[in-house]
C-alpha positions in Angstrom: 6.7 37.4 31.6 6.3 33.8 32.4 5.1 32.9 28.9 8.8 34.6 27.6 10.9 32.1 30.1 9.4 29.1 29.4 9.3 30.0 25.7 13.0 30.5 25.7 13.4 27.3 28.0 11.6 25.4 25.0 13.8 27.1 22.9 17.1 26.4 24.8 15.7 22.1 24.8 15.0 22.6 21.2 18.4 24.3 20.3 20.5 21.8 22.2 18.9 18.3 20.7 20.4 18.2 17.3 23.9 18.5 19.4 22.6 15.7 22.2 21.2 13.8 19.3 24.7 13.7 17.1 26.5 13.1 20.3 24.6 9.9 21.7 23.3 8.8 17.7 24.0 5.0 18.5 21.2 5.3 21.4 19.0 7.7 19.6 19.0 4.5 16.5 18.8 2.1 19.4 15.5 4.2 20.6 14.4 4.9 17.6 14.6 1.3 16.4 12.8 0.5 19.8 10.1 2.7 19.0 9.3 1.1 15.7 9.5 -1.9 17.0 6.5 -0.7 19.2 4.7 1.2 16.6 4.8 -2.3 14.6 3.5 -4.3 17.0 0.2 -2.3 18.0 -0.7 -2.1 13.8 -0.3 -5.8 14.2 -2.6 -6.0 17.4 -5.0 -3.7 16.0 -5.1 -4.4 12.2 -4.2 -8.3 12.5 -4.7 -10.1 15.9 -8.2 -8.6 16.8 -9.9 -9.0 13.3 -9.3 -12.4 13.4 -10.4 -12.6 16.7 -13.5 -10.8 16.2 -16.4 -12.4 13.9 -18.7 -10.1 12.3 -22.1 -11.3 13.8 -24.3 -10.3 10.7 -23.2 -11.4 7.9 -25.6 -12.6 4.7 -24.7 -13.3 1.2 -26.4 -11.6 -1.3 -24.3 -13.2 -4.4 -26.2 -14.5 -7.0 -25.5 -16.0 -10.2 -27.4 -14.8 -12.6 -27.1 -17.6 -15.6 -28.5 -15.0 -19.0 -25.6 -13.0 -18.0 -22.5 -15.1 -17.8 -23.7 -16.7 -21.0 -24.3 -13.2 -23.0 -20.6 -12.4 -21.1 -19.1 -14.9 -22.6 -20.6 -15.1 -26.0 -19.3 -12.1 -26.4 -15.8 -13.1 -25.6 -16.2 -15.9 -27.7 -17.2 -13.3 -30.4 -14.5 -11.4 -29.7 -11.9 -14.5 -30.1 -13.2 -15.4 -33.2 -13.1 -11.7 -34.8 -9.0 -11.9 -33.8 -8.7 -15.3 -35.4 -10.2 -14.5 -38.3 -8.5 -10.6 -38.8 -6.1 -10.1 -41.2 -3.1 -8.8 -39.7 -1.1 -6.5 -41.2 2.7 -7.8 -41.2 5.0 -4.5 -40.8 8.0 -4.9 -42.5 10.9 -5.4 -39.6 13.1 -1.5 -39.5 16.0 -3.5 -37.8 16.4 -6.3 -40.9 19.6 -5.5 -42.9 18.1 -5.3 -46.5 19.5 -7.4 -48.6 
């Protein structure tokens, strides 16, 4: 019987807030406004202020240039350059001329 009474006392709460809410919706923006205010400052702790804090203590490089493949890379580009250049383009005749 107990679990009926305080379902309908949730129930009541949860009934009346829409009303309490439009009645007092200046405070309820000023809370709500509050609260995001809160929210934004603890993604800013967590996800800004302590990463910058905080150096990672193992950190190696394991770049390496590797000099066969930037040239082949870019011969290939330079390849590729030269094939536009040298195309011959089509020239479509323009739908939006008037013909004369």
């Amino acid at each position: 019987m107990k679990s009926r009474s305080s379902f309908r006392a949730v129930g009541s709460v949860v009934s009346k807030a829409p009303r309490f809410l439009a009645e007092h919706a200046f405070f309820f923006y000023l809370f709500l406004i509050l609260a995001f205010c809160i929210f934004a400052t603890f993604l800013f702790y967590f996800y800004v202020w302590i990463p910058q804090r905080e150096q990672p203590k193992n950190i190696r490089s394991n770049t390496q240039f590797y000099q066969n493949v930037f040239e082949r890379v870019q011969q290939i580009r330079q390849d590729r350059a030269k094939n536009f250049q040298d195309a011959d383009t089509f020239h479509p005749r323009n739908l939006f001329r008037y013909p004369m």
